[in-house]
C-alpha positions as CSV (number, residue, x, y, z in Angstrom):
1,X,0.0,0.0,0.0
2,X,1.3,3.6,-1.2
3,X,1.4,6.5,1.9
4,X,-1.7,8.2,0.3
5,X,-3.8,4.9,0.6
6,X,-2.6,4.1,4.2
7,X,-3.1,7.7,5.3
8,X,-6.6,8.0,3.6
9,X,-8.0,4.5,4.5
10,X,-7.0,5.6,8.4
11,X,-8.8,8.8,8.3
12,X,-12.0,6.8,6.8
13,X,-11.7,3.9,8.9
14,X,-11.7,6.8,12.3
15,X,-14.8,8.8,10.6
16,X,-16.9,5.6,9.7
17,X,-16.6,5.1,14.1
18,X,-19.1,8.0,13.6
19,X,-20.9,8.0,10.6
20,X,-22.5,4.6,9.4
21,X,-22.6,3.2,6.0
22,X,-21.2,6.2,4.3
23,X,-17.9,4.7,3.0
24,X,-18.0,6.6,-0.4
25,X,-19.3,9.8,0.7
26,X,-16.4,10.0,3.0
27,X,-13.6,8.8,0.7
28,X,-15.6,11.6,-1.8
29,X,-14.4,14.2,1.1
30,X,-10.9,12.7,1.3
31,X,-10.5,13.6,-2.3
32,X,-11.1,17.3,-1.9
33,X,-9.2,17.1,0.8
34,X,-6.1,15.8,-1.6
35,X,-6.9,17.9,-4.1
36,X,-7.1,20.9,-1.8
37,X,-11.1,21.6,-3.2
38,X,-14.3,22.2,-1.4
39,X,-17.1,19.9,-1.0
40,X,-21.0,20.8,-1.2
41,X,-23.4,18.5,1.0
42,X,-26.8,18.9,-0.6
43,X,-28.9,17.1,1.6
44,X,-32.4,16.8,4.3
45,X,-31.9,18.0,7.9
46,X,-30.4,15.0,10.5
47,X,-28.8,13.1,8.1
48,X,-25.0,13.5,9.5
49,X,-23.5,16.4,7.5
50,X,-22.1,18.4,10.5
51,X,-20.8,15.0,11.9
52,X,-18.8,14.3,8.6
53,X,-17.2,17.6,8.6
54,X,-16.5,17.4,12.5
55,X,-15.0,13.7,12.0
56,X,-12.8,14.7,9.4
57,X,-11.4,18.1,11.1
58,X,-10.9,15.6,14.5
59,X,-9.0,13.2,12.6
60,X,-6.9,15.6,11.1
61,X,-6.0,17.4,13.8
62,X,-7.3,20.6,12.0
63,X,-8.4,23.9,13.4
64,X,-12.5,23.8,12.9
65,X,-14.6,26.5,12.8
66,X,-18.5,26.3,12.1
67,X,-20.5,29.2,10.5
68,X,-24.2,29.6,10.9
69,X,-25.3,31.2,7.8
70,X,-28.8,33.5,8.7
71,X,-30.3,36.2,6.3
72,X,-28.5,38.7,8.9
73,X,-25.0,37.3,8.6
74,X,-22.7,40.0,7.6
75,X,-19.6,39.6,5.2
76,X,-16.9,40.5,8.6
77,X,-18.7,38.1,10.3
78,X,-16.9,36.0,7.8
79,X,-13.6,37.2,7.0
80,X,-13.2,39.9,10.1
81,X,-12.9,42.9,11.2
82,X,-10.1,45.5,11.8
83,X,-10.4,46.7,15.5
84,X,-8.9,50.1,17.1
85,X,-6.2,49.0,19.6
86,X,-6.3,52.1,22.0
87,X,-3.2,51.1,23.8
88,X,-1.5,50.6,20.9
89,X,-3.0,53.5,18.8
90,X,-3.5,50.9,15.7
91,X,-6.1,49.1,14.1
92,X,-5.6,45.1,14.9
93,X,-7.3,42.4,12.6
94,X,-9.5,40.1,14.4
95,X,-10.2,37.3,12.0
96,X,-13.2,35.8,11.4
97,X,-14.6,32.2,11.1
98,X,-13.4,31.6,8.1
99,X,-9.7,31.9,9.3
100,X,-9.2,28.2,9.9
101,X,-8.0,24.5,8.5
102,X,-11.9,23.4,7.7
103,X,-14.7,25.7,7.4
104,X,-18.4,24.3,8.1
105,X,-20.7,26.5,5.6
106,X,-24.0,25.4,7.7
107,X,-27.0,26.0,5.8
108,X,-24.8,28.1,3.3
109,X,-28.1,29.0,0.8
110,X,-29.6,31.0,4.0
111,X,-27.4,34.2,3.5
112,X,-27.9,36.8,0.9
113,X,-25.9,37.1,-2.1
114,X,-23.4,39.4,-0.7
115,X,-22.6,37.2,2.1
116,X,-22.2,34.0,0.0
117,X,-19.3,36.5,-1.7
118,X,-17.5,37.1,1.4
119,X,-16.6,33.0,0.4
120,X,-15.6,34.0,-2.9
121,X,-12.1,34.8,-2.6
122,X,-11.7,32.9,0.3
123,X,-12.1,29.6,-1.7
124,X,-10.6,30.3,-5.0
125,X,-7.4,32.4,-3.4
126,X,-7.1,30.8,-0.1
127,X,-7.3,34.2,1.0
128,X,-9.2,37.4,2.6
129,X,-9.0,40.6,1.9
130,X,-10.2,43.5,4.5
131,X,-10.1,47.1,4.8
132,X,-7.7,47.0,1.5
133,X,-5.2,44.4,3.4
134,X,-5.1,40.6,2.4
135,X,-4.9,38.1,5.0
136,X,-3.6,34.6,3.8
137,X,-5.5,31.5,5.1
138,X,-4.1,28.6,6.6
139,X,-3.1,25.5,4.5
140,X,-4.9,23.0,3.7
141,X,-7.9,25.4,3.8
142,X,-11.3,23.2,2.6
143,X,-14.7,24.2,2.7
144,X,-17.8,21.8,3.4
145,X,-20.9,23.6,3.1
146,X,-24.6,22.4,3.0
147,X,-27.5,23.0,1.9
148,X,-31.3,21.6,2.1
149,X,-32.4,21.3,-1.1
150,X,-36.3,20.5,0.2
151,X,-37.0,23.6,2.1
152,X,-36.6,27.0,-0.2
153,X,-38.3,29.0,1.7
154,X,-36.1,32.0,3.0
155,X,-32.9,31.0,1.1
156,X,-30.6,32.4,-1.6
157,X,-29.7,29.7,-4.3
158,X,-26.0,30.1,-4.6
159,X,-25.3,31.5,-8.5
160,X,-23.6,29.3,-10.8
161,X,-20.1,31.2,-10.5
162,X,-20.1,29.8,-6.6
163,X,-21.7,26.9,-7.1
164,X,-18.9,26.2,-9.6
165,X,-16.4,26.9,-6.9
166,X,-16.9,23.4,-5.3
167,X,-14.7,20.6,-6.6
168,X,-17.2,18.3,-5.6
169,X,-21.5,17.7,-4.6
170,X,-22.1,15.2,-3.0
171,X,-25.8,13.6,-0.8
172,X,-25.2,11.5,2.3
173,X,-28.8,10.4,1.9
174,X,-30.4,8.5,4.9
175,X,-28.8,5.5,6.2
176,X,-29.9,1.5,5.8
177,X,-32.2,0.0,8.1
178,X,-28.9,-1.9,10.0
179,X,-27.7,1.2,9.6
180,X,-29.5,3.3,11.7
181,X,-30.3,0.8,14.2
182,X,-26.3,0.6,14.7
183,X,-27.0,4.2,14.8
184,X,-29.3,3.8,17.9
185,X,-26.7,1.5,19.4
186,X,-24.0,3.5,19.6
187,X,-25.5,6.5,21.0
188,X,-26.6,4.8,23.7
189,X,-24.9,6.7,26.2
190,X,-23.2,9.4,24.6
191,X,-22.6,10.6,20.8
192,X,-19.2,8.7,19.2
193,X,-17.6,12.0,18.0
194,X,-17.1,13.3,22.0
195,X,-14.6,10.7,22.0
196,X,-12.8,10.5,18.3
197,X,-9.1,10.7,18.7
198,X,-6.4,12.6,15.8
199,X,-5.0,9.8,13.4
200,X,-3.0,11.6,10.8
201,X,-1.5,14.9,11.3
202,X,-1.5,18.4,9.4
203,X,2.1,17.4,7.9
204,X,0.9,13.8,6.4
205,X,-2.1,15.4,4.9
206,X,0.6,17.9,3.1
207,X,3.0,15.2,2.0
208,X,-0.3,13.4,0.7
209,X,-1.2,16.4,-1.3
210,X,2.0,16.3,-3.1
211,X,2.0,13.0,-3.9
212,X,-1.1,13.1,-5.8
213,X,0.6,16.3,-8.4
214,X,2.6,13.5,-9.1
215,X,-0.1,10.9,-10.0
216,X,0.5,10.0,-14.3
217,X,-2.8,10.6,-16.7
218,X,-1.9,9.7,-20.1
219,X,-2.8,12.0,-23.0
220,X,-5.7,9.8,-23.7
221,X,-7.5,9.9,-20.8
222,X,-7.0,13.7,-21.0
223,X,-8.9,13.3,-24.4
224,X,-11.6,11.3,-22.0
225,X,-12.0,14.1,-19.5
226,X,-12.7,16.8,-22.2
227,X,-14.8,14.9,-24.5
228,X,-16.9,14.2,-20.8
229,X,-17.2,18.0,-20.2
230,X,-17.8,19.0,-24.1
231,X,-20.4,16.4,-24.1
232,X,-22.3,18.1,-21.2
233,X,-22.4,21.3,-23.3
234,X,-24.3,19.4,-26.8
235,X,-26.8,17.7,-24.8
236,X,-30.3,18.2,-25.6
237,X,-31.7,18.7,-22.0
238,X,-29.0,20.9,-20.9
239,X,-29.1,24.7,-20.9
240,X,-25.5,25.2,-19.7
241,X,-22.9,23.0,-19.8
242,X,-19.8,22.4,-17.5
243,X,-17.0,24.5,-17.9
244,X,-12.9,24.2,-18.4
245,X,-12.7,24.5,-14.1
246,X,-15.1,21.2,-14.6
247,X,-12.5,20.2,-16.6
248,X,-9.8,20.6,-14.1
249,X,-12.1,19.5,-11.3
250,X,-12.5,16.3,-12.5
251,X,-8.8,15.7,-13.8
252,X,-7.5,16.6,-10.3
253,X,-10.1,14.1,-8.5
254,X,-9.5,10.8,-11.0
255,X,-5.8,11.9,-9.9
256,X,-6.7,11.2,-6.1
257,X,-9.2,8.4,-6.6
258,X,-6.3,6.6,-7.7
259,X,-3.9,7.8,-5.4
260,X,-6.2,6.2,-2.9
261,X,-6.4,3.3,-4.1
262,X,-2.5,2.6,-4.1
263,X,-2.0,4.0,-8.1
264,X,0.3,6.1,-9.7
265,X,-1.7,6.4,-12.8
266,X,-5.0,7.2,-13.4
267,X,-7.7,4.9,-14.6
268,X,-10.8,5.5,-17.1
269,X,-12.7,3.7,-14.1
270,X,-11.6,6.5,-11.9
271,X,-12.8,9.1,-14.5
272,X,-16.2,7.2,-14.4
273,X,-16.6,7.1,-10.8
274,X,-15.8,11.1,-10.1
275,X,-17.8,12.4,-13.3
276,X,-20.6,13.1,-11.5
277,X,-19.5,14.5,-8.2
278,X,-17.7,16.9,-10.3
279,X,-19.7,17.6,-13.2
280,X,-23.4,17.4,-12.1
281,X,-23.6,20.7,-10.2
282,X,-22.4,22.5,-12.6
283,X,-25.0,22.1,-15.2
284,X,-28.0,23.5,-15.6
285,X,-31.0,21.8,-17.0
286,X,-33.0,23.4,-19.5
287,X,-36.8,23.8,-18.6
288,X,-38.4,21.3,-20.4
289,X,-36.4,18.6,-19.3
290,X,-37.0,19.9,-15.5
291,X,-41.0,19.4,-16.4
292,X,-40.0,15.7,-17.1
293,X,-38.1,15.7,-14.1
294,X,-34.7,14.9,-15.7
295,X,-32.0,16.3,-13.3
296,X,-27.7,16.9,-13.8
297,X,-26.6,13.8,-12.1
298,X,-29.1,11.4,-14.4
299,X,-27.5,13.7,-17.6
300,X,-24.4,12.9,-16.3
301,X,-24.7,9.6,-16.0
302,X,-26.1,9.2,-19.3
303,X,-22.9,10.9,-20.7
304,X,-20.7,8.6,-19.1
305,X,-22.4,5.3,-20.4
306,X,-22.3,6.9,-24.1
307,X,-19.2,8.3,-24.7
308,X,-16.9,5.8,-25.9
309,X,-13.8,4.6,-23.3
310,X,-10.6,5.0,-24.8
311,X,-9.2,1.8,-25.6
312,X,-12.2,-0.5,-25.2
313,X,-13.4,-2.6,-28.1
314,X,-17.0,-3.2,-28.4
315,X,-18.7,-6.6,-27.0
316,X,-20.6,-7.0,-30.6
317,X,-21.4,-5.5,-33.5
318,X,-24.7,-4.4,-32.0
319,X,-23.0,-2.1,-30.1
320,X,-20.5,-1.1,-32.3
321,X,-19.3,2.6,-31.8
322,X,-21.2,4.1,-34.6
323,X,-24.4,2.7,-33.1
324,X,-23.1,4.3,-29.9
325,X,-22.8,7.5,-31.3
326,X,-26.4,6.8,-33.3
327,X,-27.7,6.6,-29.4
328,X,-26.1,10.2,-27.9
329,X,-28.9,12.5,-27.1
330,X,-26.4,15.1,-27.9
331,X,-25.0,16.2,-31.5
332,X,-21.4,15.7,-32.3
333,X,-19.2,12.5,-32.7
């Protein structure tokens, strides 16, 4: 096993003492993590999204900080405020929240627009900027924010510049039948997280990061990734497609999918499995196909089972690439 897999599968193993069944979802978070991206949590009230960002901060060893985001939250509530030292005659920066290792975004959609900006920088620059000064944040610096995506009453959908922001969205869903009742079991006395220890440290994380620059993707599976994102822009149900960041996005997660599972080179199977996390939220679905309920993560997945893999070799004539092509709801070859 490579240091990236050992590291990562500890950090899992310590968050699943937590949070049941959610094996992928988690390992979805260690890539952002590796890839130094932010995560979105789209998901229904109770479902363990505050747990998974706890768990993985604890694990870590990271400085956590969780905002509450309310239609009254202020941009310096974020980033912070310059404050008149009287003693010293001079103004002092007092950072804000969002001065830390891994930001919680809690109910991110409940600010206004101009709050939602005061993240802007923050996650693309890994900086903040106040009263004309720039204030560098600490590395790694993630994001995981959440949403509901049931309840829209009193909330701000985040625009598509933001949205694009995230490396990766991602539903914990609720959890099996077993699941929960292990759930039940474990809380008997007291919540599992009071009492999750540190199992990697700051430094290993950094190391890992590295590493994963250094993960091989051949020019063909380059070819892959773009003809993924270009095929997101010709299809018939979609208004906007994924940009070149969805590009990027998704070439810098296959590269930590496989660094996580002991590889050096990426596979298109690790293209396949991180197309949607990456891609699906940043498409948007034209209005007729959101009367016939079709949503980005089926469009995705439809991309992914019709655009050809490089290297395979069809199983029979029947489904020979032309007839492929014949099938693409989209137009081009």
């Amino acid at each position: 096993m490579t240091e990236v897999q050992v590291l990562t599968e500890r950090i899992a193993d310590n968050v699943e003492r937590v949070l049941v069944g959610k094996s992928r979802e988690v390992r979805l978070v260690l890539v952002a993590l590796l890839c130094r991206g932010h995560v979105l949590i789209e998901d229904v009230p109770g479902v363990g999204k505050t747990v998974l960002a706890k768990a993985i901060a604890r694990s870590i060893g990271s400085m956590f900080k969780r905002i509450q985001f309310t239609p009254d939250l202020l941009p310096s509530d974020i980033t912070g405020v310059n404050v008149f030292n009287q003693l010293t005659g001079r103004f002092e920066f007092r950072p804000g929240p969002v001065v830390a290792h891994i930001v919680l975004a809690d109910e991110i959609n409940r600010a206004t627009p101009k709050t939602q900006s005061a993240l802007l920088e923050a996650m693309e620059e890994g900086q903040v900027t106040v009263d004309g000064v720039t204030h560098p944040l600490p590395e790694p610096f993630v994001v995981l924010a959440t949403e509901n995506p049931i309840e829209y009453e009193g909330t701000f959908p985040l625009p598509e510049a933001q949205l694009d922001r995230f490396l990766i969205r991602l539903s914990l869903g609720y959890p099996s039948r077993r699941g929960e009742i292990e759930m039940l079991s474990r809380q008997h006395f007291e919540h599992p997280l009071e009492h999750l220890g540190q199992v990697a440290t700051l430094e290993e994380l950094r190391a890992a990061q590295e590493q994963v620059r250094h993960v091989y993707v051949d020019d063909v599976l380059k070819e892959y990734i773009v003809s993924l994102v270009e095929a997101t822009r010709r299809h018939d149900d979609v208004y906007l497609g994924a940009g070149p960041r969805g590009s990027l996005a998704l070439y810098n997660a296959a590269r930590a999918w496989a660094a996580m599972h002991g590889r050096d080179f990426v596979i298109p199977d690790d293209i396949k499995e991180l197309a949607e996390p990456t891609l699906a939220h940043r498409i948007i679905v034209n209005p007729a196909a959101r009367m016939r309920n079709v949503d980005a993560r089926t469009i995705v997945r439809e991309i992914v089972m019709a655009v050809p893999v490089p290297g395979a070799r069809p199983a029979s004539s029947g489904t020979s690439e032309q007839t492929a092509r014949r099938r693409l709801p989209f137009g081009g070859s």
